[in-house]
Structure formats: structure tokens, C-alpha cells
C-alpha positions as CSV (number, residue, x, y, z in Angstrom):
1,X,-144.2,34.2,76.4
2,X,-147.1,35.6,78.4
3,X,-147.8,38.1,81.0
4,X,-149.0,38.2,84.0
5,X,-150.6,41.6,85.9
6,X,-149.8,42.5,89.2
7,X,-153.1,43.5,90.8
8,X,-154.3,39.9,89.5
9,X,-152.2,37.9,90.8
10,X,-133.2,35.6,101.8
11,X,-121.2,31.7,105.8
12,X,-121.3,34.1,108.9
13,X,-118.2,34.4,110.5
14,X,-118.1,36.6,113.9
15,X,-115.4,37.5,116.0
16,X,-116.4,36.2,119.4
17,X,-115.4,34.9,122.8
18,X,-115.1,31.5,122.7
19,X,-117.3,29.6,125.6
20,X,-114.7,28.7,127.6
21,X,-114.4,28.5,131.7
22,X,-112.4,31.6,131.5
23,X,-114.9,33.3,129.2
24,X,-117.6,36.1,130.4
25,X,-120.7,34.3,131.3
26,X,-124.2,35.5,131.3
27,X,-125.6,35.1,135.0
28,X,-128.1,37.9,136.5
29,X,-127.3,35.8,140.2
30,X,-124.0,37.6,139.7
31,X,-121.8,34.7,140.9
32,X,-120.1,34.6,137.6
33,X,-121.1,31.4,136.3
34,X,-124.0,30.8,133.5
35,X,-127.8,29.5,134.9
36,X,-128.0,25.8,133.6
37,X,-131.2,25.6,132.8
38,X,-133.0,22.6,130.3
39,X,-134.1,23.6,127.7
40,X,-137.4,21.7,127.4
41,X,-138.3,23.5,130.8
42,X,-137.9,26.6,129.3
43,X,-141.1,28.5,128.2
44,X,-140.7,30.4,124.6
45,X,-139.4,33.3,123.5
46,X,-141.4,36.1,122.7
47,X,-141.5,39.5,121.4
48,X,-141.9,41.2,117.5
49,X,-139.5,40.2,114.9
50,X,-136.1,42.5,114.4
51,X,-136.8,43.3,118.6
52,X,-133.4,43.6,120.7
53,X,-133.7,43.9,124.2
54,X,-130.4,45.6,125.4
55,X,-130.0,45.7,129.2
56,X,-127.6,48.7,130.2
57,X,-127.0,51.6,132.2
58,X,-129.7,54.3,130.7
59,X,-127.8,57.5,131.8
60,X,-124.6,55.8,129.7
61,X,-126.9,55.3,127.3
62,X,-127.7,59.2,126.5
63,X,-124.2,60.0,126.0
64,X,-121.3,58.5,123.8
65,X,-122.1,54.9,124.5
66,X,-125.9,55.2,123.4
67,X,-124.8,56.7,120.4
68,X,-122.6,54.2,119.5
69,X,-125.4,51.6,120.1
70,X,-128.0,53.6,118.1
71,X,-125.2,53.6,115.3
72,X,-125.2,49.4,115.1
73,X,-128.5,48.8,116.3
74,X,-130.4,51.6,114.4
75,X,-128.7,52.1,111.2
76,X,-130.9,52.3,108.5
77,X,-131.8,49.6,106.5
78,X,-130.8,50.1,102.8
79,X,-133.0,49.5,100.0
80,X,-136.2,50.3,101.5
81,X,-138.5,53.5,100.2
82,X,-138.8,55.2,103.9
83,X,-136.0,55.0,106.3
84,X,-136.2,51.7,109.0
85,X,-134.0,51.4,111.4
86,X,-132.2,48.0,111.0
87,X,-133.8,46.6,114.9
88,X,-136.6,47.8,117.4
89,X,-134.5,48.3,120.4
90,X,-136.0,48.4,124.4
91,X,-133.3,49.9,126.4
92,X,-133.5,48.9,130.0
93,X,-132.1,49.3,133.6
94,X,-131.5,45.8,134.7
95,X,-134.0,46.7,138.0
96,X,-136.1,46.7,135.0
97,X,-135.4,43.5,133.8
98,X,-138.3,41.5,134.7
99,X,-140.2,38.2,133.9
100,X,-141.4,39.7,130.4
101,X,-138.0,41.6,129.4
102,X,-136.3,37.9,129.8
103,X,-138.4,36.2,128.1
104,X,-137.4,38.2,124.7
105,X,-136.0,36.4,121.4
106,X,-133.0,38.8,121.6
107,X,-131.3,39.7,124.3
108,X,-127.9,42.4,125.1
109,X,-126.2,43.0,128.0
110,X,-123.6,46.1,127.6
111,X,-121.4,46.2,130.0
112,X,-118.2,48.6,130.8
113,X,-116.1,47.7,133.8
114,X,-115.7,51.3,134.2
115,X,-119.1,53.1,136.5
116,X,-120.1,52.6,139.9
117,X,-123.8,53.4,139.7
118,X,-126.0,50.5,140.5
119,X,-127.2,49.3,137.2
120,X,-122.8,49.1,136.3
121,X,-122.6,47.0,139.3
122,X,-125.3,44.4,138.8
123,X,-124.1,44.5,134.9
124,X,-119.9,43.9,136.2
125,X,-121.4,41.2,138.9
126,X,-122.5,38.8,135.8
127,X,-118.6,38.1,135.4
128,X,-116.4,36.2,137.2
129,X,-113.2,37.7,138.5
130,X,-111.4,35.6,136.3
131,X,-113.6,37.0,133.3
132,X,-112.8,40.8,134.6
133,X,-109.1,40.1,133.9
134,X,-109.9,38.8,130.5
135,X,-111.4,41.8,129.7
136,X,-108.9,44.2,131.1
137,X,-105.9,42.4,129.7
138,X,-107.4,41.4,126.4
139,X,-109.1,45.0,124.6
140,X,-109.7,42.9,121.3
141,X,-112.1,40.6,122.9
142,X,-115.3,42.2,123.0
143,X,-118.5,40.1,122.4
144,X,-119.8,36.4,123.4
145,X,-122.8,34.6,122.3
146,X,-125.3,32.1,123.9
147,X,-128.6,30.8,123.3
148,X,-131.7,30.2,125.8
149,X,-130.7,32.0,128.7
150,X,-134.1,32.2,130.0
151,X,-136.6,31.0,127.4
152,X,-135.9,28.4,124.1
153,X,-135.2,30.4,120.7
154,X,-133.6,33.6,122.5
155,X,-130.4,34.7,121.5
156,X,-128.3,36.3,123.7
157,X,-125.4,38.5,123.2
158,X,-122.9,40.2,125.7
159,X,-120.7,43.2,124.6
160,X,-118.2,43.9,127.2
161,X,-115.1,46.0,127.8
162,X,-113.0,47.6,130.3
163,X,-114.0,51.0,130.0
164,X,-116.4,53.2,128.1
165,X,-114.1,54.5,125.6
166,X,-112.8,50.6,124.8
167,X,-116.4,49.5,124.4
168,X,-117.6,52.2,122.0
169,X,-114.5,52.1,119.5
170,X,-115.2,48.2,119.3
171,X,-119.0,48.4,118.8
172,X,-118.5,50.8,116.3
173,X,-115.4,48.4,114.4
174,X,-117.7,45.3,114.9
175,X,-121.2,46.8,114.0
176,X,-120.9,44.4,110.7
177,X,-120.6,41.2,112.9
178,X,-123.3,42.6,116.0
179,X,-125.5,43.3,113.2
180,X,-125.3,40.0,112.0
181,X,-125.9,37.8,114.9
182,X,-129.0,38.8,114.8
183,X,-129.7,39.5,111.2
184,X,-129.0,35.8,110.8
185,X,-131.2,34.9,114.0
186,X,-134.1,36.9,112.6
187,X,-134.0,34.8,109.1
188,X,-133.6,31.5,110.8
189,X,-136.6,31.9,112.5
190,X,-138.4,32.8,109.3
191,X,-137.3,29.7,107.8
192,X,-137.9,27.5,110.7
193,X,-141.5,28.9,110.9
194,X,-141.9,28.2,106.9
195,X,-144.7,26.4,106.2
196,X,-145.3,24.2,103.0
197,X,-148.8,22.8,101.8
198,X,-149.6,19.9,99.3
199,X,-150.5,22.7,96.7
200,X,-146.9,24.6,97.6
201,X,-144.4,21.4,97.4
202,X,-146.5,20.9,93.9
203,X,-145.4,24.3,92.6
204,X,-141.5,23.3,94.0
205,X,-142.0,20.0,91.9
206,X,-143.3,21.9,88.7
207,X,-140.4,24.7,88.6
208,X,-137.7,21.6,89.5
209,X,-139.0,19.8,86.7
210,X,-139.6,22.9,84.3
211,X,-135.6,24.9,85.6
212,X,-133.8,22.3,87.5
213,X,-134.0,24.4,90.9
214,X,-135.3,24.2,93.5
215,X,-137.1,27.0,95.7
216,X,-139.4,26.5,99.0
217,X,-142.9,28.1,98.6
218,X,-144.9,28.7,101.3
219,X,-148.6,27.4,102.1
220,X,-150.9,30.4,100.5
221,X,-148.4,31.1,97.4
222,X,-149.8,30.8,93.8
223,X,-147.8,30.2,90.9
224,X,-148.2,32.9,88.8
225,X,-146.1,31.9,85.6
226,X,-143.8,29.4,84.8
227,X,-141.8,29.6,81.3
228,X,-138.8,28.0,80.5
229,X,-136.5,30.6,81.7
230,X,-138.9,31.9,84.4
231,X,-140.7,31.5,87.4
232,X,-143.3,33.5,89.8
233,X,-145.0,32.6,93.1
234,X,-147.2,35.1,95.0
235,X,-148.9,35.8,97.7
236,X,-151.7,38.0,97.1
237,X,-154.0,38.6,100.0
238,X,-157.3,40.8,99.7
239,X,-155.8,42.7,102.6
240,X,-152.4,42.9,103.6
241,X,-149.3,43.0,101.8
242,X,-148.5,41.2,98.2
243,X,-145.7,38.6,98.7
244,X,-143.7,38.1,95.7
245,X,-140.6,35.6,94.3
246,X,-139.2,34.9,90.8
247,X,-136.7,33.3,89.3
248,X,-134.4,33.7,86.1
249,X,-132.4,31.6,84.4
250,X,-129.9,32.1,81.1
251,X,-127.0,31.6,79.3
252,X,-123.9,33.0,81.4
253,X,-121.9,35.1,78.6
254,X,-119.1,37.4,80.9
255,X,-118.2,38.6,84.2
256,X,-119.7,42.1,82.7
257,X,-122.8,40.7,83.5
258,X,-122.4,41.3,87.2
259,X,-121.7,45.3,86.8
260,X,-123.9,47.0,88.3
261,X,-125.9,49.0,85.8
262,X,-125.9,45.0,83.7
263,X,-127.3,44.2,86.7
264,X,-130.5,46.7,86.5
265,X,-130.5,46.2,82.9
266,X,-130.9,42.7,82.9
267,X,-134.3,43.1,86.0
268,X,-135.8,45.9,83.5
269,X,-135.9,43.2,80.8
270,X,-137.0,40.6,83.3
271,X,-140.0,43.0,84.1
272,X,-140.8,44.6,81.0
273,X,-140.8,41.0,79.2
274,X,-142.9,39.4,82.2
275,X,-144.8,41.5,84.7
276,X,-147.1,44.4,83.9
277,X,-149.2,46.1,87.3
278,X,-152.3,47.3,85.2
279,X,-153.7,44.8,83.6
280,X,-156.1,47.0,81.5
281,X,-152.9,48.4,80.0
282,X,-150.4,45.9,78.6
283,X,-147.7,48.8,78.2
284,X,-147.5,48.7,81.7
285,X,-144.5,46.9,83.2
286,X,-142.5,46.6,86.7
287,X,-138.9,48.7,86.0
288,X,-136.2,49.4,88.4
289,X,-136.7,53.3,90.1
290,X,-133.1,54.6,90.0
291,X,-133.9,58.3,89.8
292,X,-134.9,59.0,93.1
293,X,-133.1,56.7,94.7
294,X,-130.6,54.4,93.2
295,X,-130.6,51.0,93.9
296,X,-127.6,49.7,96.6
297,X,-125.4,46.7,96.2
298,X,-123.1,44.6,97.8
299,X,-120.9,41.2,96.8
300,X,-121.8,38.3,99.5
301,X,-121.1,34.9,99.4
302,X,-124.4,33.1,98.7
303,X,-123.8,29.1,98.4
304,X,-119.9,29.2,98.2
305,X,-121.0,31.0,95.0
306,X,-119.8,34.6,94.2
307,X,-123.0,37.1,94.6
308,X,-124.0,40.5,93.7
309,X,-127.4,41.3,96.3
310,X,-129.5,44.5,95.4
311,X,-132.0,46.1,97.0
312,X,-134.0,49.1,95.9
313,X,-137.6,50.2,95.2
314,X,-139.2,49.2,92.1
315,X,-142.4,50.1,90.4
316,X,-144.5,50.3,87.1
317,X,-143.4,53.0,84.3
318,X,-146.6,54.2,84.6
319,X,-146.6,54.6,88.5
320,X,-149.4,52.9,88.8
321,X,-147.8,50.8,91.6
322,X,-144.5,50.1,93.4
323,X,-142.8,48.8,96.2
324,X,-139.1,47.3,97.4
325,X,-136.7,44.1,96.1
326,X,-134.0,42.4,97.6
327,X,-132.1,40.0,95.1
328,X,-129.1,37.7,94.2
329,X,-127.6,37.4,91.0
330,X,-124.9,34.4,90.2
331,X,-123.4,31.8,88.1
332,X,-123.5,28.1,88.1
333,X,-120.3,27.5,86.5
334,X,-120.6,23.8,86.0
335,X,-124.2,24.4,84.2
336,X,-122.4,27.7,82.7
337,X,-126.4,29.1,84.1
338,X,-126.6,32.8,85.3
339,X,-129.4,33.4,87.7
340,X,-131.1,36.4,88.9
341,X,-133.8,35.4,91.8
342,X,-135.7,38.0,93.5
343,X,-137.8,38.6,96.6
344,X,-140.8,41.9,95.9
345,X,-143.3,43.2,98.2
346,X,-146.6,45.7,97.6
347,X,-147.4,47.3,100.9
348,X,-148.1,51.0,100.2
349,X,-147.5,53.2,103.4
350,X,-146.2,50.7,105.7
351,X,-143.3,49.5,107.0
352,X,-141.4,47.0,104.5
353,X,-138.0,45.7,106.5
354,X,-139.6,42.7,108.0
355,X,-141.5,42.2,104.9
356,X,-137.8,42.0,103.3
357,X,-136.0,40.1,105.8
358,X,-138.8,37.5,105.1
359,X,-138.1,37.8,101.6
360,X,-134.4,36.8,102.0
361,X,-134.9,34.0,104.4
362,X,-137.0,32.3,101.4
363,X,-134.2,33.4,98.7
364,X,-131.5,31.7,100.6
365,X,-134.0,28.1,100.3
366,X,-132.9,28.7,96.4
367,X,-131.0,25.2,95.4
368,X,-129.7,24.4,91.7
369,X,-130.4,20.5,90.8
């Protein structure tokens, strides 16, 4: 089996309002009823990926309330080497909410029926009365959803209650399913924005054919070795950040193969059996860091199939280089197959979370045929 050196070389369900008449609708007129606007009228949506506009009352936002926003929007994203926050948030008055502000791809209104200041107002005034009773009669209801308020591709999400106190103890219950929203909205538009070349669907042919699954590979990805048990495309730029995906396939023995220190066993092997970072030194190999910081997982559901994700930092036993993971581990019962697939990254110094939200937005292309 050869080597290959380094340098040479991602089911939501949310608890929402439904869209009904009686539902709280989006409408900065303040008449209580959404803006019907076409769609193909609609100019784009802009703004940097993992960027949340949140439109709100700013002086409510440096007390209880913006710390109960900071704590969904801003928690940290796990995994990663230096701490991200999980979003770029822009908090705004909604006099500020201009041309530019609603054009963004992600868009919050936060809104407390409690406040008479201005900004509570104009944010009360985008419910109907009927809404207003909703929310003072029903405490569990607490978020809606829409799309392309103001520009095609936006996502828009209202968080609502009847006072202050109501709205923070929800946000905080819910920061799972807020996260998400837009955790999924971010990886969708890295997968509709996936590009394939000739030379990319002939690397998906070539691992179909050598491990019976099926992975998309962007234009500008290299196959970098393909075994019978193991595949790696890169992206490997002269400037810029190394782009990395493998797969793993083998015999599925027992469930003890999803405990967690199996789990890092089994990616040490992987590396030390496959990729090496100097190439001048063969002894050189990719391993797991767990000593100074340990690796954090979770179980998801990842194709109706039982999944262990990790994320962590990685890098070469001889330090010669490192960087961050996300990855899935499951079984294919019917082809009694486990498989370990993996998303890497090299970027030394610089920020990684977008890097690894890419990363799972191409993991979660991963089909078994």
C-alpha cells in the first residue's frame, strides 16, 4: 500500500410556528401581514458565509437578552484549534435597517412584546393583533421561519415572545434548533454552489468503481490515492488553504468499534498506514492530537444511519504540520461495511470554521452503491 506526503499533494427537525394566517408574519410596513414579493424580482442575497443579521432593540441587547443571544449565536465552535464563534452576528436598530442590511442571506428579528422604546415598537408593529395574542397566550411558541423576504437565498427567522424574561429562557432551551436553521442553511449553500469538472466526476467514477460509493469532488480536487480500502482527494493550492477528503472502508466486527477511543484508534491507523506530512521522512505520519485538547463527539443521524461525528485537531508525530477534522463514522448493515470518511484542512494561523462547515457540506454528498 503506498503513501502519499502532505506537502505534495458535511434529518433536522425544528420546533416552529407553523405559517399559518394566525401565525407571526415578517412585514417591516407593520400592517401585520408578510410582503409578497416574486421571487425572480428579487435581487440576491449577500453577505460572508456563517453572517446573521439580527435586527433588535440594541440597549436590550447589552443586558440579559444580548447575553442570551451571544450564548446561541456565538457559542464556540467545537473541534477547532482557536476558539470561533459559531456565526458573525451584525446587531441592529431597525432605523438601521437599510437597503444593504436586507439584502443579507440571514436574517433575525427579536422581538419581546414587552418595551416601549421605538425600535420595540417598530419590532411589535410586524405582528398582527391576532399574532400578539398567539404569543401572549401560547409561551411555547417561540420561533417562525421564512425564506426571501427581501432578496432570493435569504433565510429569515423571527424569535418572538411576550416579555423579556419568556424570550430568553426559550432562546436559551432552543439554542440547538436556532443554531440549526442556519447551520443547515450555511451547508446548503455550499452544496448548491459545488462545482464539478470533467476531471472531478472522473475521480467520483474511479472510487465508485474501485469502493462502491459514491462522493462529489469539486472542480480543482486531485486524487491523491486510491487503494482498495481507501480513498483521498485534495485540494492543494500554492496559496491558500489545503482542502482534504478520504474515505475508509472495512469489515464491520462489533458495536465496540464506535467507542470513542476505537474511534481515534482506528484514524491513527488510517494515518499512520496512509498519509505522512514530510515527505523526506517516511516516519512521518498524520495522528490524532488528544493531549492538548481532546477530540469532541457526538451521535447524529447521518443517512437514517446511526453516526458517531468527531472533530478535533490533528497533525504529524513529528509536528511538522497540523490542522482540524470533522468526520462520520458508520455501518452499512446490509454490506456488513464500516466506514470512516473524513473532511481535513491545513490553514496555519487562520480561521478554520468555514473551512469546516465546507468540509461537512461535501461529507454529507457521501452515498454507498
Amino acid at each position: 500500500m503506498k503513501k502519499i506526503a502532505l506537502y505534495t499533494l458535511i434529518t433536522l427537525f425544528i420546533f416552529s410556528c407553523s405559517n399559518s394566517k394566525d401565525g407571526a408574519q415578517v412585514d417591516v410596513d407593520g400592517d401585520g401581514t408578510a410582503n409578497a414579493k416574486k421571487e425572480a424580482h428579487l435581487p440576491e442575497a449577500s453577505g460572508e458565509p456563517g453572517e446573521i443579521v439580527i435586527v433588535m432593540n440594541k440597549k436590550k441587547y447589552e443586558g440579559e437578552l444580548g447575553e442570551a443571544i451571544k450564548t446561541v449565536f456565538r457559542e464556540p465552535v467545537p473541534g477547532l484549534t482557536r476558539t470561533e464563534p459559531m456565526f458573525t452576528i451584525r446587531i441592529i436598530e431597525p432605523f438601521e435597517f437599510n437597503r444593504i442590511f436586507k439584502l443579507a442571506r440571514n436574517l433575525v428579528y427579536v422581538v419581546s412584546l414587552e418595551g416601549n422604546s421605538a425600535a420595540d415598537k417598530w419590532l411589535q408593529g410586524t405582528f398582527s393583533e391576532s399574532s400578539k395574542e398567539m404569543i401572549l397566550n401560547d409561551p411555547e411558541r417561540y420561533m417562525q421561519t421564512s425564506e426571501n423576504q427581501f432578496a432570493k437565498g435569504q433565510k429569515v427567522l423571527q424569535l418572538f415572545a411576550k416579555d423579556d424574561k419568556t424570550l430568553i429562557n426559550n432562546l436559551l432551551e432552543n439554542a440547538d434548533a436556532i443554531q440549526n436553521y442556519f447551520n443547515i442553511a450555511e451547508k446548503q449553500r455550499l452544496a448548491d454552489d459545488l462545482r464539478m469538472s470533467t476531471a472531478s466526476r472522473g475521480i467520483v467514477n474511479r472510487v465508485n468503481d474501485q469502493l462502491g460509493v459514491s462522493i462529489k469532488i469539486p472542480a480543482s480536487y486531485e486524487l491523491a490515492i486510491l487503494e482498495d480500502d481507501f480513498m483521498w482527494a485534495r485540494y492543494l493550492p500554492s496559496v491558500g488553504p489545503s482542502k482534504n477528503l478520504f474515505v475508509y472502508v472495512k469489515d464491520y466486527k462489533s458495536q465496540e468499534e464506535f467507542e470513542e477511543e476505537n474511534i481515534i484508534k482506528l484514524r491513527d491507523e488510517i494515518g499512520q498506514k496512509y498519509i505522512y506530512g514530510d515527505p523526506a521522512n517516511p516516519e512521518s505520519y498524520m495522528i490524532t492530537e488528544n493531549k492538548y485538547m481532546q477530540p469532541v463527539f457526538r451521535n447524529i443521524n447521518f443517512r437514517d444511519k446511526y453516526t458517531v461525528e468527531m472533530r478535533g485537531a490533528w497533525k504529524t508525530n513529528n509536528f511538522s504540520v497540523g490542522g482540524t477534522f470533522v468526520s462520520y463514522t458508520f455501518v452499512d448493515e446490509q454490506k456488513g461495511k464500516l466506514y470512516y470518511i473524513e473532511g481535513f484542512v491545513i490553514f496555519p494561523n487562520e480561521d478554520h470554521r468555514e473551512l469546516i462547515r465546507e468540509m461537512e457540506s461535501l461529507l454529507t454528498t457521501f452515498r454507498t452503491t
